[in-house]
Backbone as CSV, one residue per row, in Angstrom:
resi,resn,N_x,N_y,N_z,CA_x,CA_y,CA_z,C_x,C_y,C_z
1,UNK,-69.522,3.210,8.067,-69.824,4.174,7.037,-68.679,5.181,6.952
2,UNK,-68.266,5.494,5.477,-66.628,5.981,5.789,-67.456,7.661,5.456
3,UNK,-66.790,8.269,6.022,-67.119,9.916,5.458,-66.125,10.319,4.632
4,UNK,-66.483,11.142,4.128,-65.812,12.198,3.063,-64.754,13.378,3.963
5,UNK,-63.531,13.575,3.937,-62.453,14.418,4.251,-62.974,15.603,4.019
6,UNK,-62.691,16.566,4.558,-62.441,17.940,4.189,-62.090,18.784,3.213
7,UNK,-61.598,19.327,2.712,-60.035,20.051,1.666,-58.887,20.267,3.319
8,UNK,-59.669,20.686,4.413,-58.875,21.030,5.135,-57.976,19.936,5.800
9,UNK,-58.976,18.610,6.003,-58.179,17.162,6.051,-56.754,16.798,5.361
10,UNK,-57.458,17.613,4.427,-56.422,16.904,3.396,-55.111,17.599,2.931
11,UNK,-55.320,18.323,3.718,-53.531,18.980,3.588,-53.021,18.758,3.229
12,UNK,-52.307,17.488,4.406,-51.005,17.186,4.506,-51.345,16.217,3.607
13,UNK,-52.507,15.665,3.193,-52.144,14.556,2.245,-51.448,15.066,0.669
14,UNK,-51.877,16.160,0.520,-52.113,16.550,-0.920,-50.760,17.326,-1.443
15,UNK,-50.766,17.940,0.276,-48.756,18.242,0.395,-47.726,17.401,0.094
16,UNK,-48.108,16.061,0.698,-47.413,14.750,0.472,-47.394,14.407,-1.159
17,UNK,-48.570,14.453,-1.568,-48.191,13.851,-2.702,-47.609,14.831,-4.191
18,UNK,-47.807,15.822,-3.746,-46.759,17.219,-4.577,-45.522,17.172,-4.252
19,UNK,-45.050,16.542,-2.607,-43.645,16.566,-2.272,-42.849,17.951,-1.710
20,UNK,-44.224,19.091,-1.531,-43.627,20.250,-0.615,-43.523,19.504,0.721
21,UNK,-42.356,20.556,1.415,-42.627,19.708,3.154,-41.864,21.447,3.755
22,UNK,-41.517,21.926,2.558,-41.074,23.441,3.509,-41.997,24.312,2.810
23,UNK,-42.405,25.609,3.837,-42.537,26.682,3.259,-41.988,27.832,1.769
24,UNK,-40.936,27.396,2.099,-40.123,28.337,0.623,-40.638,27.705,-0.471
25,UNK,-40.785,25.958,-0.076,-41.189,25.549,-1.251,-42.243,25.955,-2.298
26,UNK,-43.359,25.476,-0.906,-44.417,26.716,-0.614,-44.821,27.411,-1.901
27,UNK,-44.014,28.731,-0.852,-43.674,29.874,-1.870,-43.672,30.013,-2.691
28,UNK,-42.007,29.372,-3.395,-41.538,29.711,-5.284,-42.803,29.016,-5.926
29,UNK,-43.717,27.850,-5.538,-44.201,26.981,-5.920,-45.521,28.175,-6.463
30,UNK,-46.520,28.548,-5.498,-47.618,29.415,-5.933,-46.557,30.199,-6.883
31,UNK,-45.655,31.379,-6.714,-45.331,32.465,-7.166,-44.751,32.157,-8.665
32,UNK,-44.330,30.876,-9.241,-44.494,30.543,-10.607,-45.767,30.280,-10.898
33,UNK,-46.769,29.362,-10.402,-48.164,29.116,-10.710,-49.087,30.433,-11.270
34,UNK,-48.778,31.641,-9.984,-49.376,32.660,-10.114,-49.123,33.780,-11.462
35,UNK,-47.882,33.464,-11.789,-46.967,34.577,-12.979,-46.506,33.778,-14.091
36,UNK,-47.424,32.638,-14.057,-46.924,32.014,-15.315,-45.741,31.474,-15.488
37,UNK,-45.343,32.259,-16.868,-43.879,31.497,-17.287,-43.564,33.093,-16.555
38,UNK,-42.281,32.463,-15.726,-41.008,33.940,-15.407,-40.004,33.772,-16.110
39,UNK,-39.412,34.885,-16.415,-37.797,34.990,-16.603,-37.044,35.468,-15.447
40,UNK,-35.987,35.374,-15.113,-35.558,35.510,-14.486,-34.239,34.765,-13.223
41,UNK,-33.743,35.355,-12.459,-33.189,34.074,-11.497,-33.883,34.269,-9.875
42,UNK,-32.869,32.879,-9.276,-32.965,32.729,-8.228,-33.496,34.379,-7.108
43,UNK,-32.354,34.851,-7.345,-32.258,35.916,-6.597,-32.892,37.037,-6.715
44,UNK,-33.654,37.298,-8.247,-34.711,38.204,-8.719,-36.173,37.427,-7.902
45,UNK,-36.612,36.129,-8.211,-37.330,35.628,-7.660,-37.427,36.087,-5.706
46,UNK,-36.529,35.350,-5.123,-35.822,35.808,-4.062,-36.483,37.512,-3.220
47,UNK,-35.990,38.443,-3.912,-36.672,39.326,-3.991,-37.766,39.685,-4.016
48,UNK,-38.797,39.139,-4.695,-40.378,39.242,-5.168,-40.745,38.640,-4.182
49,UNK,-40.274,37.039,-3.370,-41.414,36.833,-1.931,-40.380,36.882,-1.169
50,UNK,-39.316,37.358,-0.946,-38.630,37.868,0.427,-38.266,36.670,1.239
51,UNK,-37.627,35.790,0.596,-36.438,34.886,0.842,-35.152,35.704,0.455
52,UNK,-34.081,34.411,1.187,-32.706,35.055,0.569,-32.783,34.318,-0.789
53,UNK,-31.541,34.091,-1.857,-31.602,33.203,-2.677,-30.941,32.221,-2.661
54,UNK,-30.017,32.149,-1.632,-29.874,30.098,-1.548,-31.200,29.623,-0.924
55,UNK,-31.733,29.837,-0.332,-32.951,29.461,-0.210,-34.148,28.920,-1.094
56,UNK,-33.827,30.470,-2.174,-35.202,30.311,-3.284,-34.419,29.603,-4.313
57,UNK,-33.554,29.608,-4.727,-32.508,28.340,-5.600,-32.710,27.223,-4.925
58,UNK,-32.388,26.701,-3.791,-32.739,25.521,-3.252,-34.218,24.841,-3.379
59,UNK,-35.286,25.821,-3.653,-36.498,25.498,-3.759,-36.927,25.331,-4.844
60,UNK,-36.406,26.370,-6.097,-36.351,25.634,-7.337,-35.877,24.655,-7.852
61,UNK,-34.695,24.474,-7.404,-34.555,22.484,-8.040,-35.441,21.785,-7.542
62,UNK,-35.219,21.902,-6.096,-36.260,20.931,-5.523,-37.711,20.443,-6.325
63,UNK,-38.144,21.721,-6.734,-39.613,21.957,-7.324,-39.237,21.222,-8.765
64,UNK,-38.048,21.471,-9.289,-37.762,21.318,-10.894,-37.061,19.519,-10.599
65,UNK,-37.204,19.212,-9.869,-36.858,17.522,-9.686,-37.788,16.666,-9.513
66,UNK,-38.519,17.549,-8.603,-40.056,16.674,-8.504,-41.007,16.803,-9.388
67,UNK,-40.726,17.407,-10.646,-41.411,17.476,-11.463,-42.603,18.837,-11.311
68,UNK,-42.278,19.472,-10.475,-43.789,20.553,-10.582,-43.419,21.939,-11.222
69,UNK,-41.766,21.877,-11.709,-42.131,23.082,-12.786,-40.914,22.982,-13.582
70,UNK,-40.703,23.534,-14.454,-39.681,23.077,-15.956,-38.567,24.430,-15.536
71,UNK,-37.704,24.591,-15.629,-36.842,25.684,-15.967,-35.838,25.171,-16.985
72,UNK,-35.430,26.773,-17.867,-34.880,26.370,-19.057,-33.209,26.345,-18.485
73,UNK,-32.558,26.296,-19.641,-31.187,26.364,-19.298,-30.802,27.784,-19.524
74,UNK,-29.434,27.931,-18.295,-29.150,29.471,-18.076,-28.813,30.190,-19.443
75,UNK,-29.457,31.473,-19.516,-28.773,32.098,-20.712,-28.862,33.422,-20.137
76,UNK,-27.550,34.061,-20.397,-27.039,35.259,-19.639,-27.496,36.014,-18.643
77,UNK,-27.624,34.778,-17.678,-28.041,34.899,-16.119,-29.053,34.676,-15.488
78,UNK,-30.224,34.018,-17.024,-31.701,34.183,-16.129,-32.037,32.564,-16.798
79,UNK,-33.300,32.536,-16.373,-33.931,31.295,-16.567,-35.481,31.554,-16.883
80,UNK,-36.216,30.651,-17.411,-37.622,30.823,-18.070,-38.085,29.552,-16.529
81,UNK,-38.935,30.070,-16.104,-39.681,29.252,-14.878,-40.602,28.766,-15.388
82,UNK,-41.160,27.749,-15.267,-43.027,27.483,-15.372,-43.537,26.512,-15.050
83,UNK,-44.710,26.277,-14.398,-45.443,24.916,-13.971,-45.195,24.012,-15.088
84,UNK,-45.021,23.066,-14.446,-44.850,21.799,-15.566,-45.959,21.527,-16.207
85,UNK,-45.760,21.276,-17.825,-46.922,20.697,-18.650,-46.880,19.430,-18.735
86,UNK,-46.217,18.601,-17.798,-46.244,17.423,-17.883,-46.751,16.962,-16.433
87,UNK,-47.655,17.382,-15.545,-47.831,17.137,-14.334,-49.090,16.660,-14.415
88,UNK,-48.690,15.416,-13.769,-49.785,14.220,-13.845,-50.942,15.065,-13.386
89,UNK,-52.857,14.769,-13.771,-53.740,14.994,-13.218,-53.836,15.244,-11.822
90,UNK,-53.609,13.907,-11.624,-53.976,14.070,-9.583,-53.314,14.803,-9.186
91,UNK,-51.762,14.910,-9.573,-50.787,16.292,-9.005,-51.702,17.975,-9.207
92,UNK,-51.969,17.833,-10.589,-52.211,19.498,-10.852,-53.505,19.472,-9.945
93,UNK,-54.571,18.548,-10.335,-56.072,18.201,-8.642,-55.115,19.241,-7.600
94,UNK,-54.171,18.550,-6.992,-54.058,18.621,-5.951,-53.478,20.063,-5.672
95,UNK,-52.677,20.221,-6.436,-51.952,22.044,-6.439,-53.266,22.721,-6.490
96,UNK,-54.148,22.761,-7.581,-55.324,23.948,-8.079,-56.105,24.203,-6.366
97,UNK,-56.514,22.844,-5.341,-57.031,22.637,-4.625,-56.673,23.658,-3.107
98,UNK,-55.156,23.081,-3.008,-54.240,23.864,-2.466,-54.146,25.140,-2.746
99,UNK,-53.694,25.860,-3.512,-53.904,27.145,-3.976,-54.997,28.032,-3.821
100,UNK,-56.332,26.992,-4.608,-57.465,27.856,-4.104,-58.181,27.599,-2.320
101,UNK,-57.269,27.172,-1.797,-57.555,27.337,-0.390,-56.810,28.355,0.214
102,UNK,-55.487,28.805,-0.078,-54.655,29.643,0.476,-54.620,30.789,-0.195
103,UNK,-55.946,31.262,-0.602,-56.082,32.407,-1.427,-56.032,33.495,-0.256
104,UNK,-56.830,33.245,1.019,-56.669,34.233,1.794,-55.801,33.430,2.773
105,UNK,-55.392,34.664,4.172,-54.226,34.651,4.699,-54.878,33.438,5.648
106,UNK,-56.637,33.401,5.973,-56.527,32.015,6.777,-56.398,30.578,6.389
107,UNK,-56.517,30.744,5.010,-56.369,29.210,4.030,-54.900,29.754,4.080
108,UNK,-53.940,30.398,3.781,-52.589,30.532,3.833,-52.130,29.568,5.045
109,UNK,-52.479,30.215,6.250,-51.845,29.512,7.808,-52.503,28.237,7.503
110,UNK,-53.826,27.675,6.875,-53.689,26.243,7.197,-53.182,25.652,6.381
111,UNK,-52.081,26.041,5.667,-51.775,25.198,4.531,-49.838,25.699,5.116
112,UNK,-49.942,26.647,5.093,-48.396,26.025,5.935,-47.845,25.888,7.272
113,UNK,-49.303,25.865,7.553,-49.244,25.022,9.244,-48.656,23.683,9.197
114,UNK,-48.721,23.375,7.895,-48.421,21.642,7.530,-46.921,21.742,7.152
115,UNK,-46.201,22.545,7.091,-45.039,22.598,6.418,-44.035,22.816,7.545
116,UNK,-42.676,22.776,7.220,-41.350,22.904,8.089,-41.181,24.515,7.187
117,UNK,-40.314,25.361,7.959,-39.592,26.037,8.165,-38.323,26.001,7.791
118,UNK,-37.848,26.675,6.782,-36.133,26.383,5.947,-35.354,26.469,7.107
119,UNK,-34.600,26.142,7.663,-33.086,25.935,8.562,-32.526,27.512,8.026
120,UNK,-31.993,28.531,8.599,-31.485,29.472,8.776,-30.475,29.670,7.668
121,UNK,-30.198,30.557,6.774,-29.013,30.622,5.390,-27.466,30.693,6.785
122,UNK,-26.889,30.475,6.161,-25.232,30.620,6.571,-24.911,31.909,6.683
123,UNK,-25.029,32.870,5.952,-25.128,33.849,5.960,-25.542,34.375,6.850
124,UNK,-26.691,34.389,6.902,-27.487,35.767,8.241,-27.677,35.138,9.363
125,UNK,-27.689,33.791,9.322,-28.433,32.561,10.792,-29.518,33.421,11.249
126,UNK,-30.242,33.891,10.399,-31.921,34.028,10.829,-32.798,33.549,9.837
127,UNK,-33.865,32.965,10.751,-34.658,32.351,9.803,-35.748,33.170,9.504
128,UNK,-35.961,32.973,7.836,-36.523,33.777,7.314,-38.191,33.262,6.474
129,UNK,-38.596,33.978,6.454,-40.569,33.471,6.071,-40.847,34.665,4.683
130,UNK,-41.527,34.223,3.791,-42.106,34.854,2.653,-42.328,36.521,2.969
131,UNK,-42.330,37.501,2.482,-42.960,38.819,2.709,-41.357,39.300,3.577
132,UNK,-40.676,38.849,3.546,-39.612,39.468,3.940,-39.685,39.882,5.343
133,UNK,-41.011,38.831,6.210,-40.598,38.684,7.475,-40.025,37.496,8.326
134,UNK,-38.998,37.790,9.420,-38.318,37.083,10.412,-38.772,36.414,11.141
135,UNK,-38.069,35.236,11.738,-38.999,35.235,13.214,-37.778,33.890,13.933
136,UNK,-38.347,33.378,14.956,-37.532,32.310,15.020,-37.791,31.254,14.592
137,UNK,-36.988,29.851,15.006,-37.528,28.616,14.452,-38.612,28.152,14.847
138,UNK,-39.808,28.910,15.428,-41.217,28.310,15.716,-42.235,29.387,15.212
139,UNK,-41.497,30.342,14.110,-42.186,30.839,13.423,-42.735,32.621,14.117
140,UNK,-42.186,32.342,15.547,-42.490,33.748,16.326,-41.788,35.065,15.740
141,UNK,-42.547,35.754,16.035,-41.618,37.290,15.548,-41.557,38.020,16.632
C-alpha cells in the first residue's frame, strides 16, 4: 500500500524539478515571485536580499535559462524581471507549493536545508546568505 508524501517529503523533489540547487537561487527566485514584474538590475536586486551581485546576476540567468522568469533586454542599465508566463503547470504546482511552505522562517530552513550554499565571490572570499548575513561554508555564523 503506497502512502501519500508530505509537502515536506517533497522538497527536494520539487527543487529538482524547478532546477534550484543553491540558495541565492532560492532567493532572486521568491523575491521576483513576491514583487512581481521588477525593474531594475543585478546589483539593485543584490541589495534588497543581501547578496553581492555576481552572485545575484549569476542567479538570474540561471533562473532566466531554466525558464522560471523572463528578463527584458538592458535599457539604460536596468532590466524588467518577472516569473515566466510560460511555465509549465507542474513547474508553477511546484513553486506556489514551495513558497507557501517557506512563508515562515521554519518552512524557510526546510526548504533550504535542501539547497547548496553559493561558493564565496572573489572579491570578499566570504560566504554570504540572504538578509545580508555571513557565516561559513556550513552555514555557521
Amino acid at each position: 500500500m503506497a502512502t501519500e508524501k508530505s509537502d515536506i517529503d517533497l522538497i527536494p523533489e520539487r527543487l529538482k524539478i524547478l532546477g534550484i540547487s543553491l540558495v541565492s537561487e532560492w532567493d532572486v527566485l521568491t523575491f521576483v515571485y513576491r514583487h512581481g514584474t521588477s525593474l531594475g538590475n543585478a546589483a539593485q536586486i543584490a541589495r534588497f536580499i543581501g547578496y553581492d551581485s555576481a552572485a545575484t546576476a549569476a542567479a538570474l540567468h540561471t533562473l532566466d535559462a531554466r525558464g522560471l522568469i523572463e528578463r527584458s533586454r538592458v535599457s539604460q542599465g536596468i532590466r524588467m524581471y518577472q516569473l515566466s508566463a510560460s511555465l509549465e503547470d507542474s513547474r508553477h504546482s511546484c513553486l506556489l507549493k514551495l513558497v507557501n511552505l517557506a512563508q515562515d522562517r521554519a518552512g524557510r530552513l526546510l526548504v533550504i536545508k535542501n539547497l547548496k550554499i553559493a561558493p564565496p565571490s572573489a572579491a570578499s572570499g566570504e560566504w554570504r546568505f540572504g538578509s545580508g548575513l555571513k557565516g561559513n561554508e556550513y552555514g555557521q555564523f
